[in-house]
PQR file with spaces between the fields and no chain letter, atoms N, CA, C, O and H, PARSE charges and radii, in Angstrom:
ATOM       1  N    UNK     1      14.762  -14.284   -6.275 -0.4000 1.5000
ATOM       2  CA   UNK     1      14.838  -13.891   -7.662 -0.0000 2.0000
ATOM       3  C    UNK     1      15.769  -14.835   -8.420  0.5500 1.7000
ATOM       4  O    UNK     1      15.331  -15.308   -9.469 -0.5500 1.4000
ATOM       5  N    UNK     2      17.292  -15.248   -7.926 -0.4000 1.5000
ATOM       6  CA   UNK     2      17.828  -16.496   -8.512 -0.0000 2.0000
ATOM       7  C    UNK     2      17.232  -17.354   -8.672  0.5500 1.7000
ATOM       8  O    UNK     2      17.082  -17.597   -9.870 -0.5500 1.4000
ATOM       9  H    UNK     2      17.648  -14.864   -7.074  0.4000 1.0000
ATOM      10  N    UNK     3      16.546  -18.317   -7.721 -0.4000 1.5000
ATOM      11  CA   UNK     3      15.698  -19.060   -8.109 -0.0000 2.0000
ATOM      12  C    UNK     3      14.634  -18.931   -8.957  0.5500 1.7000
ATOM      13  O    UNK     3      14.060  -20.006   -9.138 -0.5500 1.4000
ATOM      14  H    UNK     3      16.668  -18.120   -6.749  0.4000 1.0000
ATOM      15  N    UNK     4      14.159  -17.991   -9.547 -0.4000 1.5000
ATOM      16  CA   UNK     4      13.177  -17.834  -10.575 -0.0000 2.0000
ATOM      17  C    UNK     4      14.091  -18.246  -11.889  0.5500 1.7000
ATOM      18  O    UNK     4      13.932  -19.221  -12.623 -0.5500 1.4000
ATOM      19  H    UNK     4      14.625  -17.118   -9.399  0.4000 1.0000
ATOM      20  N    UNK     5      14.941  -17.371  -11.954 -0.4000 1.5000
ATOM      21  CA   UNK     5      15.938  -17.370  -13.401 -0.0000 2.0000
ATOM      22  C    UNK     5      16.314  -18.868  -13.791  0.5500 1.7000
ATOM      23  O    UNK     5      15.967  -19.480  -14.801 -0.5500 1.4000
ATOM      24  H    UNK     5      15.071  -16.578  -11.358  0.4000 1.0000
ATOM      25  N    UNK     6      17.340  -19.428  -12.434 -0.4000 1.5000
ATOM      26  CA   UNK     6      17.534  -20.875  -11.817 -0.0000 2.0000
ATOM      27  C    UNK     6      15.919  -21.845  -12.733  0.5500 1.7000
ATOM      28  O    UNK     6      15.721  -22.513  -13.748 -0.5500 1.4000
ATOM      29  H    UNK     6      17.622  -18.930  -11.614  0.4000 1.0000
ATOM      30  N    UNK     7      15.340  -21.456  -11.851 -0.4000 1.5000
ATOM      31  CA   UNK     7      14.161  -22.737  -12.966 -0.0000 2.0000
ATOM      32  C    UNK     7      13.622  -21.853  -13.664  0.5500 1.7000
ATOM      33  O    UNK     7      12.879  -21.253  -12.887 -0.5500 1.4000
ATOM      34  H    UNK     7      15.502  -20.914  -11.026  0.4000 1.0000
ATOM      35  N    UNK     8      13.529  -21.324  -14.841 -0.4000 1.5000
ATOM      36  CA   UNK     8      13.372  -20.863  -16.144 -0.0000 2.0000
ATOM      37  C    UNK     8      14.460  -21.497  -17.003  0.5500 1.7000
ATOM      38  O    UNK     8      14.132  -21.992  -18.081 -0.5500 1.4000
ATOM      39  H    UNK     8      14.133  -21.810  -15.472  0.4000 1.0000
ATOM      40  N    UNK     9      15.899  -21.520  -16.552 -0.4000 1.5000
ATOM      41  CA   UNK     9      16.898  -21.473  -17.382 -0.0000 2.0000
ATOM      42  C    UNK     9      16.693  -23.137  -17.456  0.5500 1.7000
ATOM      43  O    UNK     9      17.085  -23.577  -18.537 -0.5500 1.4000
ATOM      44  H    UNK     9      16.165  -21.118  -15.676  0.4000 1.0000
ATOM      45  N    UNK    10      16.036  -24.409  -16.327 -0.4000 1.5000
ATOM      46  CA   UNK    10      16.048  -25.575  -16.234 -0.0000 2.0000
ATOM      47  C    UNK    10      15.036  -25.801  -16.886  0.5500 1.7000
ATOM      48  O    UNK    10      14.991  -27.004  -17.142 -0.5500 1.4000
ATOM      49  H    UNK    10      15.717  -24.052  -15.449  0.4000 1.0000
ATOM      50  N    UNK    11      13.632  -24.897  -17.558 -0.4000 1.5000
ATOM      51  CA   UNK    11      12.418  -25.168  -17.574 -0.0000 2.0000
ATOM      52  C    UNK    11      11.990  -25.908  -16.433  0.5500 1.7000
ATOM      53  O    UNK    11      11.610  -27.074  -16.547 -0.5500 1.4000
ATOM      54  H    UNK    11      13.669  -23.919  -17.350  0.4000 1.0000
ATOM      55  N    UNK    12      12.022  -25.367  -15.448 -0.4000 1.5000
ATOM      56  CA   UNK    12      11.142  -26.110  -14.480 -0.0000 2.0000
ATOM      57  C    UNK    12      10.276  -25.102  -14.152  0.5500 1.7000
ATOM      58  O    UNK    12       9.582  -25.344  -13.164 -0.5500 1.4000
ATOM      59  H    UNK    12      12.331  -24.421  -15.356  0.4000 1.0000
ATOM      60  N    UNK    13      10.096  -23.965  -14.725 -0.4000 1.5000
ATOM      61  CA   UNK    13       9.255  -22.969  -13.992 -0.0000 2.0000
ATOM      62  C    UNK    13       9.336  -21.784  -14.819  0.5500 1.7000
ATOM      63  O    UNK    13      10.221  -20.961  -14.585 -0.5500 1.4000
ATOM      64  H    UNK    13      10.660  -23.769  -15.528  0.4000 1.0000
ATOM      65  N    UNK    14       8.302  -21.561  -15.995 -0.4000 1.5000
ATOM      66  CA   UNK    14       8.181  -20.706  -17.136 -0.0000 2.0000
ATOM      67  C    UNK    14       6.851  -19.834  -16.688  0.5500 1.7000
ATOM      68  O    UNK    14       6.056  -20.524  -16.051 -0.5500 1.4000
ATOM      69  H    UNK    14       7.583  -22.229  -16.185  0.4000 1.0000
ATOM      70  N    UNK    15       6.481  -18.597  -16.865 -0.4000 1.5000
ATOM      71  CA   UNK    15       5.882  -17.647  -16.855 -0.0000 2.0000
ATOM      72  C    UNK    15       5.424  -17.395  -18.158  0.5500 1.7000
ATOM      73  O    UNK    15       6.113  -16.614  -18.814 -0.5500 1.4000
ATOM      74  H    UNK    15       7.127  -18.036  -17.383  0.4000 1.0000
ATOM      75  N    UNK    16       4.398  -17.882  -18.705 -0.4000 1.5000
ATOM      76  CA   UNK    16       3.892  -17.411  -19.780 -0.0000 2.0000
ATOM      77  C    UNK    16       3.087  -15.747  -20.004  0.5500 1.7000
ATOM      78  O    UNK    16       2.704  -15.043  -19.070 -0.5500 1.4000
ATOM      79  H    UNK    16       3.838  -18.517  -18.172  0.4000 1.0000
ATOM      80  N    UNK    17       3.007  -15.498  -21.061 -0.4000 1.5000
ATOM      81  CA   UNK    17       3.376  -13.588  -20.991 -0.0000 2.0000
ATOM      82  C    UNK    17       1.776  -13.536  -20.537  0.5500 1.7000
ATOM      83  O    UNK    17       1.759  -12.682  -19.651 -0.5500 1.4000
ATOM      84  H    UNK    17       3.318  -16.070  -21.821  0.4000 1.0000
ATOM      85  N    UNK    18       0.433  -14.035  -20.715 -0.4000 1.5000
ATOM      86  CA   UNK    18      -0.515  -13.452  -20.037 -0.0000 2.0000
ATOM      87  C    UNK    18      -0.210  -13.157  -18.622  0.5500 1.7000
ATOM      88  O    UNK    18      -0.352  -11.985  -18.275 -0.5500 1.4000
ATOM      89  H    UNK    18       0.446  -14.730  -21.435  0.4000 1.0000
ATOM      90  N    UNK    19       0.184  -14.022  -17.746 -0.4000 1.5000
ATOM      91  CA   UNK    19       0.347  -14.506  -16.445 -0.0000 2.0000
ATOM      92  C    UNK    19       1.359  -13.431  -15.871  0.5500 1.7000
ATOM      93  O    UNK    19       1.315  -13.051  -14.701 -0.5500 1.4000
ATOM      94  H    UNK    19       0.299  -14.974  -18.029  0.4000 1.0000
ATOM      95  N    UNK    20       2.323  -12.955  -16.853 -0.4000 1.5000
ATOM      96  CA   UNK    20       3.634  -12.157  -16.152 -0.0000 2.0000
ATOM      97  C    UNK    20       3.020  -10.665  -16.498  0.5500 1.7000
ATOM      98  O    UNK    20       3.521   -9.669  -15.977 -0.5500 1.4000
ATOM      99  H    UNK    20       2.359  -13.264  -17.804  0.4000 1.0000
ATOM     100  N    UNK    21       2.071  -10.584  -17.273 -0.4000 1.5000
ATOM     101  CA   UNK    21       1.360   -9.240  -17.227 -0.0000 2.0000
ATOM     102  C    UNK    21       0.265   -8.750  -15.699  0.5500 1.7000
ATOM     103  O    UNK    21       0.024   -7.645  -15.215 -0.5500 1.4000
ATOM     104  H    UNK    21       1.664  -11.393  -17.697  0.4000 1.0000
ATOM     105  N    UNK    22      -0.192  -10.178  -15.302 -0.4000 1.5000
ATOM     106  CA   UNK    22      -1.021  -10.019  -14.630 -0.0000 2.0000
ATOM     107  C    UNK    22      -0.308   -9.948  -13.003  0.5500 1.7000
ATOM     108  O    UNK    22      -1.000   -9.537  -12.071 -0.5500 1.4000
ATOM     109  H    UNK    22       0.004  -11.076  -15.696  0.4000 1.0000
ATOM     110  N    UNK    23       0.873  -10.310  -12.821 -0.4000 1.5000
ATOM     111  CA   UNK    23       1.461  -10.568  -12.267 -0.0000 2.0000
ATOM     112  C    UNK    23       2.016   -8.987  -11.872  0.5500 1.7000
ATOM     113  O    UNK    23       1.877   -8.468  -10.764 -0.5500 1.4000
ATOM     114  H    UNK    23       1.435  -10.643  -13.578  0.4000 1.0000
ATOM     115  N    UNK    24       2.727   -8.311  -13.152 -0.4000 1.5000
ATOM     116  CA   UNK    24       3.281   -7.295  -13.035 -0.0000 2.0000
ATOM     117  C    UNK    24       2.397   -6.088  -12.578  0.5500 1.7000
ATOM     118  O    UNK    24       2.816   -5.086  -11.998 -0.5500 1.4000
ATOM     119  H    UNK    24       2.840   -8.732  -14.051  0.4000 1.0000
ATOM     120  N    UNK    25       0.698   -6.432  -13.047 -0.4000 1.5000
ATOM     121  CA   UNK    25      -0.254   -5.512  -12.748 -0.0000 2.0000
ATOM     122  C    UNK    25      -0.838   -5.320  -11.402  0.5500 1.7000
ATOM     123  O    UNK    25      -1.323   -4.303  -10.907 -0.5500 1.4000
ATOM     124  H    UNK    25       0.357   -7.246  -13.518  0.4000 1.0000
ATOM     125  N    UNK    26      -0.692   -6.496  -10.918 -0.4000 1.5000
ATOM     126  CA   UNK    26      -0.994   -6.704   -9.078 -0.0000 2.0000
ATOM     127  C    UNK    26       0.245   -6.090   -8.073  0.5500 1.7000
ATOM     128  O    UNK    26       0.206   -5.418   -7.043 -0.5500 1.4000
ATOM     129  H    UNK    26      -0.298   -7.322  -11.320  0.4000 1.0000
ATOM     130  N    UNK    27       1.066   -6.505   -8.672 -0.4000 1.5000
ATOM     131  CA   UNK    27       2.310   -5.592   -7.871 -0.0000 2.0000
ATOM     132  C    UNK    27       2.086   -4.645   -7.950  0.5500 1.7000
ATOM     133  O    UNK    27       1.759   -4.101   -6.895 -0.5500 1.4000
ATOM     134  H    UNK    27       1.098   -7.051   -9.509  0.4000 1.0000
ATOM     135  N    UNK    28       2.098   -3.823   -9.168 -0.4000 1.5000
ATOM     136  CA   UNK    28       1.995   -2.205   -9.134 -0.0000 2.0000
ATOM     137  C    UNK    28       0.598   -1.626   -8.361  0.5500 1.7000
ATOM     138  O    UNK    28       0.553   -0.598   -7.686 -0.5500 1.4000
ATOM     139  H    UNK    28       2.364   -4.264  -10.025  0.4000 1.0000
ATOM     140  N    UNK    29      -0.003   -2.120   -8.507 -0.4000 1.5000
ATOM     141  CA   UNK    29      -1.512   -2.375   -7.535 -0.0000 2.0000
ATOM     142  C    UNK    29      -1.254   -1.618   -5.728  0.5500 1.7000
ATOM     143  O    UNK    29      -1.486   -0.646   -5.009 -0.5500 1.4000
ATOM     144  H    UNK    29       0.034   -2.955   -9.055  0.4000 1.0000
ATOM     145  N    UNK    30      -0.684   -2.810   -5.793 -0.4000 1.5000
ATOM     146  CA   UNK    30       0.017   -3.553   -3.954 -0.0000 2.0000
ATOM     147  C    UNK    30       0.695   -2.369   -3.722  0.5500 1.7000
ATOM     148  O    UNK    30       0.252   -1.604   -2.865 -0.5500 1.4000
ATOM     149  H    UNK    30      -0.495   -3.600   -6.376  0.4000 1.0000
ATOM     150  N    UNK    31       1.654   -2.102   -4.318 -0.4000 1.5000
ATOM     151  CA   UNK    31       2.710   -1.062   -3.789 -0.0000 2.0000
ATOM     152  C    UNK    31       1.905    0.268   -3.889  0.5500 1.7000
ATOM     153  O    UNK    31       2.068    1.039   -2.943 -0.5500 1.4000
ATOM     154  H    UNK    31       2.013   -2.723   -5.014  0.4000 1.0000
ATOM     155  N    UNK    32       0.942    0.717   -5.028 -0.4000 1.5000
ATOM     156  CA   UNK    32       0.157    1.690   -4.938 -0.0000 2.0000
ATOM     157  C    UNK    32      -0.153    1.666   -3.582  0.5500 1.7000
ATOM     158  O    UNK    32       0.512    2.213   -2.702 -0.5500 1.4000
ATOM     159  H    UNK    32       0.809    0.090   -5.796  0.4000 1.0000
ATOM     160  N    UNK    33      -1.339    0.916   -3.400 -0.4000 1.5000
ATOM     161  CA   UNK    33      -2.434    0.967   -2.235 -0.0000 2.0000
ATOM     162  C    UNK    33      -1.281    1.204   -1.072  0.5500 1.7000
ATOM     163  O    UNK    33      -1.193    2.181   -0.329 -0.5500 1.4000
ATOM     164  H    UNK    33      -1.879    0.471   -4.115  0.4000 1.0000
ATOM     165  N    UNK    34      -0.627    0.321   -1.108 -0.4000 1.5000
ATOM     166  CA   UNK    34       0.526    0.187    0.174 -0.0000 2.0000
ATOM     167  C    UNK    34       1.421    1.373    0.631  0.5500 1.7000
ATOM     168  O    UNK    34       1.759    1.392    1.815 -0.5500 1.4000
ATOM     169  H    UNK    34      -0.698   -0.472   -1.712  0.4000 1.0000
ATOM     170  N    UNK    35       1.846    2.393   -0.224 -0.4000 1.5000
ATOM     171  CA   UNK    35       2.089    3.971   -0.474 -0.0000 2.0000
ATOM     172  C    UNK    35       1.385    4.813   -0.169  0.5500 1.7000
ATOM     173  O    UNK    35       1.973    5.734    0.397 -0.5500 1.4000
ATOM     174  H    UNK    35       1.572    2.377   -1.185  0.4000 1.0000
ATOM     175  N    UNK    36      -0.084    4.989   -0.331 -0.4000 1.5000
ATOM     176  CA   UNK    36      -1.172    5.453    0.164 -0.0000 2.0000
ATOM     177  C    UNK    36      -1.671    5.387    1.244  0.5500 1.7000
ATOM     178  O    UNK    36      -2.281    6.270    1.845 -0.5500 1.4000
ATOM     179  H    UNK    36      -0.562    4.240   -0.791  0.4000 1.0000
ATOM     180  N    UNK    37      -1.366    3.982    1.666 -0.4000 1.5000
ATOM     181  CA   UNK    37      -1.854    3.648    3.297 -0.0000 2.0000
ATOM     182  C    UNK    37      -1.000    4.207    4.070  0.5500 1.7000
ATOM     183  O    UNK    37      -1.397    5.089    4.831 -0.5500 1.4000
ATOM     184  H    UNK    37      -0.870    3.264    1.178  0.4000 1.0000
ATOM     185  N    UNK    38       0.462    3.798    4.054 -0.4000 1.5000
ATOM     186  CA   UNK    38       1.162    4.129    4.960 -0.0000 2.0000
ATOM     187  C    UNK    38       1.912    6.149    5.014  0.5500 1.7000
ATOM     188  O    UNK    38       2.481    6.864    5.839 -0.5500 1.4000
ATOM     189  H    UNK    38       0.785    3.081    3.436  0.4000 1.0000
ATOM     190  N    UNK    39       1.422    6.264    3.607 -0.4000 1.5000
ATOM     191  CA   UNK    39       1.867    7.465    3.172 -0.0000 2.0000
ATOM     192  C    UNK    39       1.088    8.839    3.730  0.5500 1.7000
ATOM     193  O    UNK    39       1.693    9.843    4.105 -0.5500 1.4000
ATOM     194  H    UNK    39       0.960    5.684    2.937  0.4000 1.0000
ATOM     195  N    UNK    40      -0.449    8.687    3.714 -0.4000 1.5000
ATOM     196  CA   UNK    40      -1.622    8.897    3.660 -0.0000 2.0000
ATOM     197  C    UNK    40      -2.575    8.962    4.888  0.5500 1.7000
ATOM     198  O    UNK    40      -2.957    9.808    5.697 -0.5500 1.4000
ATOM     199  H    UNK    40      -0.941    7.871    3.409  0.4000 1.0000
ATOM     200  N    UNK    41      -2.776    7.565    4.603 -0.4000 1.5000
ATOM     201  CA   UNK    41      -4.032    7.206    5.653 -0.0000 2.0000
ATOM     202  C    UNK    41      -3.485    7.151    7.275  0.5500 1.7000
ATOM     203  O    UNK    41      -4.079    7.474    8.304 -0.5500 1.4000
ATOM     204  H    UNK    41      -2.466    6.878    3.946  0.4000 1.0000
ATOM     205  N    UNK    42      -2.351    6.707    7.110 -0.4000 1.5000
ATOM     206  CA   UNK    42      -1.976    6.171    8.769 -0.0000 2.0000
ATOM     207  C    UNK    42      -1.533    7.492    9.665  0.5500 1.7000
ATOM     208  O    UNK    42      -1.813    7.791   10.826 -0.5500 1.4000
ATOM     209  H    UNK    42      -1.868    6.445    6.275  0.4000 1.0000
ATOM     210  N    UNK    43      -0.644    8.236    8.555 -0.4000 1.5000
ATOM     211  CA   UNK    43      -0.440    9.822    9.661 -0.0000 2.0000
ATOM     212  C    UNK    43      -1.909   10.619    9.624  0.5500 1.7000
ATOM     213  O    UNK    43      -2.125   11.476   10.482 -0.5500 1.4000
ATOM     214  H    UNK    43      -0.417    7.993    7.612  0.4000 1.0000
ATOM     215  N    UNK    44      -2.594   10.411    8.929 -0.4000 1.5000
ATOM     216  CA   UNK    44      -3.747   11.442    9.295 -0.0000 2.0000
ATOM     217  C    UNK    44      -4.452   10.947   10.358  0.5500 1.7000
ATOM     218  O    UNK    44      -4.807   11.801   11.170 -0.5500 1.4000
ATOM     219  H    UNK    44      -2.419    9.715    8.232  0.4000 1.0000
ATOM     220  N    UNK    45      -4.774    9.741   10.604 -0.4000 1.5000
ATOM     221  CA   UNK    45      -5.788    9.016   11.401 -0.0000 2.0000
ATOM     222  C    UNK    45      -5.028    9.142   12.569  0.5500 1.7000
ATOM     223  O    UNK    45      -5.633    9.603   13.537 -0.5500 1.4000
ATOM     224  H    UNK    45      -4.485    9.047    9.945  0.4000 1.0000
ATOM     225  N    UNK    46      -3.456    8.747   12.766 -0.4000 1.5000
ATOM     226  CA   UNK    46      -2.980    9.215   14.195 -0.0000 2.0000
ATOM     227  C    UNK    46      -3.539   10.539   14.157  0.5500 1.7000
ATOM     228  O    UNK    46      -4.416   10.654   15.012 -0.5500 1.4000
ATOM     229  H    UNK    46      -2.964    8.372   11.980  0.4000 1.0000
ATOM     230  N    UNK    47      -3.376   11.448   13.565 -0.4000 1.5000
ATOM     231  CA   UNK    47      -3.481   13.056   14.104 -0.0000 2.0000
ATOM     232  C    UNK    47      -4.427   13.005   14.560  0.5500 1.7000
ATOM     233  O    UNK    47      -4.482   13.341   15.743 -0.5500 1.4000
ATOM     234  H    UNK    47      -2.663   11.354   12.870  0.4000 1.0000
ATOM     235  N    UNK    48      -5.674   12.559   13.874 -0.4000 1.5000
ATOM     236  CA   UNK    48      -6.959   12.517   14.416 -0.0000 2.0000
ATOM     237  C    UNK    48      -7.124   11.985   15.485  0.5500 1.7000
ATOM     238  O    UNK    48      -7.733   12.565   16.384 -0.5500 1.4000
ATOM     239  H    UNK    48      -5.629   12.285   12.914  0.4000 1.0000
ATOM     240  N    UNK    49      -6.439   10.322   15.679 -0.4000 1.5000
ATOM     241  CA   UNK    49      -6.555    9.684   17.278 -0.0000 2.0000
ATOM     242  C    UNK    49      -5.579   10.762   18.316  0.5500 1.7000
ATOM     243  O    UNK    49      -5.635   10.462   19.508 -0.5500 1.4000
ATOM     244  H    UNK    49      -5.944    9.851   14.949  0.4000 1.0000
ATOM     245  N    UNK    50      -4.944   11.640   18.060 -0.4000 1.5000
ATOM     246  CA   UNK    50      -4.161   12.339   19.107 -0.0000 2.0000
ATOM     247  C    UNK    50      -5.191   13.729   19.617  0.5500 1.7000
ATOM     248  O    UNK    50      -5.580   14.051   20.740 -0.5500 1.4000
ATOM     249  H    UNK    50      -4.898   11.884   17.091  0.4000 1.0000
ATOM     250  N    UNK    51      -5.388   14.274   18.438 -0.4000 1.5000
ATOM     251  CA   UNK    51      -6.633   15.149   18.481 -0.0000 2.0000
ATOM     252  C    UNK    51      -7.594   14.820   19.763  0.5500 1.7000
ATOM     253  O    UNK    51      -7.902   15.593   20.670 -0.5500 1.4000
ATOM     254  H    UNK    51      -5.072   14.013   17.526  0.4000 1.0000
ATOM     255  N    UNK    52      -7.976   13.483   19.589 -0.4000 1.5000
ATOM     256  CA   UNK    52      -9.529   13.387   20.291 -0.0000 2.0000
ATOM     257  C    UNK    52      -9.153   13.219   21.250  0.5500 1.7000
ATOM     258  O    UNK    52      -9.855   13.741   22.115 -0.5500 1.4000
ATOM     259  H    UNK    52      -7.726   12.854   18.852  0.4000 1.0000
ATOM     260  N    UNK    53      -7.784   12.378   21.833 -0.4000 1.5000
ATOM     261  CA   UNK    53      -7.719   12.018   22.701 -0.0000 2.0000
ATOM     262  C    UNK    53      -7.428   13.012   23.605  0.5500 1.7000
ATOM     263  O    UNK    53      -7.445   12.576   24.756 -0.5500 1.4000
ATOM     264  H    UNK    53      -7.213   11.954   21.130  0.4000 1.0000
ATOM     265  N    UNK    54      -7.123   14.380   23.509 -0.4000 1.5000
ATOM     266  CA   UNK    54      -7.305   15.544   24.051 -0.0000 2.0000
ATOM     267  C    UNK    54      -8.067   15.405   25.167  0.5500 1.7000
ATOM     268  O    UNK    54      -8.522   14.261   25.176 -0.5500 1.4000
ATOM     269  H    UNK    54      -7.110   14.735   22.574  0.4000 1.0000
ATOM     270  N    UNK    55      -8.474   16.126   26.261 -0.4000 1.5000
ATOM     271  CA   UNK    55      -9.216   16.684   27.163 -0.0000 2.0000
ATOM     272  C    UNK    55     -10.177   17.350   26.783  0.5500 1.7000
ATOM     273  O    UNK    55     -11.370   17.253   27.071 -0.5500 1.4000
ATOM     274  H    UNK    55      -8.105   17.056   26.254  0.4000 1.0000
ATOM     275  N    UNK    56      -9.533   18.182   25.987 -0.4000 1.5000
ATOM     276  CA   UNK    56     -10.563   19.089   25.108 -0.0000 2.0000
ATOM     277  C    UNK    56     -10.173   19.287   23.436  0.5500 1.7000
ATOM     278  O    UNK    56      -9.333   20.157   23.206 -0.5500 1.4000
ATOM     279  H    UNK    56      -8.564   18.261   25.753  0.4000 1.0000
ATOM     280  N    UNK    57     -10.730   18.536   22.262 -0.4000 1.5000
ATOM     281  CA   UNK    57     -10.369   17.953   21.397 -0.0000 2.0000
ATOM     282  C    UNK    57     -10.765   19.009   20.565  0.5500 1.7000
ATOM     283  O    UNK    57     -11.541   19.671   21.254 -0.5500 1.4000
ATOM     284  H    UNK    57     -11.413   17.829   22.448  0.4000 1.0000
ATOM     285  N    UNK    58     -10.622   19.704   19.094 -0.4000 1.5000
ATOM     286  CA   UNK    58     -10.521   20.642   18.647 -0.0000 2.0000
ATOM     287  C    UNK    58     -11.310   19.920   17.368  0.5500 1.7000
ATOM     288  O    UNK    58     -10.578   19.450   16.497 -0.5500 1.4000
ATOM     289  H    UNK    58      -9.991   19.166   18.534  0.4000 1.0000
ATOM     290  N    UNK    59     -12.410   19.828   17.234 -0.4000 1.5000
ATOM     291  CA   UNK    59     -13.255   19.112   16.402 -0.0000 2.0000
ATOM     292  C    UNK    59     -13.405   20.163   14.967  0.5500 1.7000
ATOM     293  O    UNK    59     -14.157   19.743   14.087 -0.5500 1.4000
ATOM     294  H    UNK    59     -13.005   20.210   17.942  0.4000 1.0000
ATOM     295  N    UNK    60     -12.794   21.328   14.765 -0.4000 1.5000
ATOM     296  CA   UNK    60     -12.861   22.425   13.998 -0.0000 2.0000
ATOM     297  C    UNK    60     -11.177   21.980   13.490  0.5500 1.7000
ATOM     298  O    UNK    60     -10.773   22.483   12.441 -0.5500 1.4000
ATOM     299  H    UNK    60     -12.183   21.669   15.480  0.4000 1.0000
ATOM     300  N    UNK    61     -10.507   21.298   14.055 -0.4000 1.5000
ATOM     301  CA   UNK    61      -9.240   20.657   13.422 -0.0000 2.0000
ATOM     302  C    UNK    61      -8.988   19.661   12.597  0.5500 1.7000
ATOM     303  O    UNK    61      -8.261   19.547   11.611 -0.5500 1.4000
ATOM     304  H    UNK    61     -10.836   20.890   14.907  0.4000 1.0000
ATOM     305  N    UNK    62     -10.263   18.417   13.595 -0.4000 1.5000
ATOM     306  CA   UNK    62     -10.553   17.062   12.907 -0.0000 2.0000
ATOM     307  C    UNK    62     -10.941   17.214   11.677  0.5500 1.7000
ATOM     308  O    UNK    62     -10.333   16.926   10.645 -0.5500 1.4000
ATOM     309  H    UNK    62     -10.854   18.510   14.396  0.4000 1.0000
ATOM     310  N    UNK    63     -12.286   17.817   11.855 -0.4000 1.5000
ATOM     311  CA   UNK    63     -12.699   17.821   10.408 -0.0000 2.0000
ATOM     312  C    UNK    63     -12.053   17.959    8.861  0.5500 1.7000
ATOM     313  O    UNK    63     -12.194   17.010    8.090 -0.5500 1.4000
ATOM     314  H    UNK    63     -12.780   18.051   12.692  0.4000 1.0000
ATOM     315  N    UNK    64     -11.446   18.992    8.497 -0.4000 1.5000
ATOM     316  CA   UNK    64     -10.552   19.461    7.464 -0.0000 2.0000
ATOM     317  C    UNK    64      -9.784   17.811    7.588  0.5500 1.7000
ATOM     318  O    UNK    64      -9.843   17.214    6.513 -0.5500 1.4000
ATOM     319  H    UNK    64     -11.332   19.762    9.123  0.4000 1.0000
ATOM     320  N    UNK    65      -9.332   17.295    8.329 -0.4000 1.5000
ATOM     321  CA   UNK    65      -8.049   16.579    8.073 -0.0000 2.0000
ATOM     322  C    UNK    65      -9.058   14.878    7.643  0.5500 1.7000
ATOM     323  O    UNK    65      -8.512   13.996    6.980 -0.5500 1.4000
ATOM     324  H    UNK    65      -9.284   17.781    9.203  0.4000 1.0000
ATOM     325  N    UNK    66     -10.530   14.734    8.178 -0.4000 1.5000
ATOM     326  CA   UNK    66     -11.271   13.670    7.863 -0.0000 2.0000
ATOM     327  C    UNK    66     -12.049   13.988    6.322  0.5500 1.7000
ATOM     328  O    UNK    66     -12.713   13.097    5.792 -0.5500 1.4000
ATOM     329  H    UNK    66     -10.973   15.451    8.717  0.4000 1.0000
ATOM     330  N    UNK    67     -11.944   14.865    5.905 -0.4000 1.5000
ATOM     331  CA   UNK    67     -11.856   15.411    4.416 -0.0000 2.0000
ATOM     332  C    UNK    67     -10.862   14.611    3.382  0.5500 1.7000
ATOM     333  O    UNK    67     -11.010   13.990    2.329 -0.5500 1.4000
ATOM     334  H    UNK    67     -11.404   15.588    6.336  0.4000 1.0000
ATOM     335  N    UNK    68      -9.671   14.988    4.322 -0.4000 1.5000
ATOM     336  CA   UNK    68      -8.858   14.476    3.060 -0.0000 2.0000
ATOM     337  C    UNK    68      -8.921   13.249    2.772  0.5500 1.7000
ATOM     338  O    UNK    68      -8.305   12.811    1.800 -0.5500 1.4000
ATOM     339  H    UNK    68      -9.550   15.492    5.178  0.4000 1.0000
C-alpha cells in the first residue's frame, strides 16, 4: 500500500477514476464470493462428505443440507 501512495505522490503510477471504480468493484466481488465459499459452501459439503462416508449414511440428512 506505501508503494502505491510512494508512486502516485512521484507520478509514476496514477489510477485514473474509471479504473479505481472497477478495481474497487472486483474486490468487493472477490471477498463476496470468497465469504460464501468458505463461509457456506465448504462446511456444508464436509458435512455431506462425513455423512456419506458413514457405513450407513443418512441420505434423509444429506438432502435438506444439498438444498441449501
Amino acid at each position: 500500500m506505501a508503494g502505491y501512495f510512494l508512486a502516485a505522490k512521484m507520478r509514476l503510477f496514477v489510477l485514473r477514476p474509471p479504473l479505481v471504480y472497477w478495481i474497487v468493484a472486483l474486490t468487493i466481488i472477490v471477498v463476496v464470493m470468497f465469504i460464501h465459499g468458505v463461509g457456506i459452501l465448504i462446511p456444508t459439503n464436509l458435512r455431506v462428505y462425513f455423512e456419506l462416508r458413514k457405513s450407513e449414511p443418512d441420505l434423509a440428512k444429506v438432502q435438506p443440507l444439498m438444498r441449501r
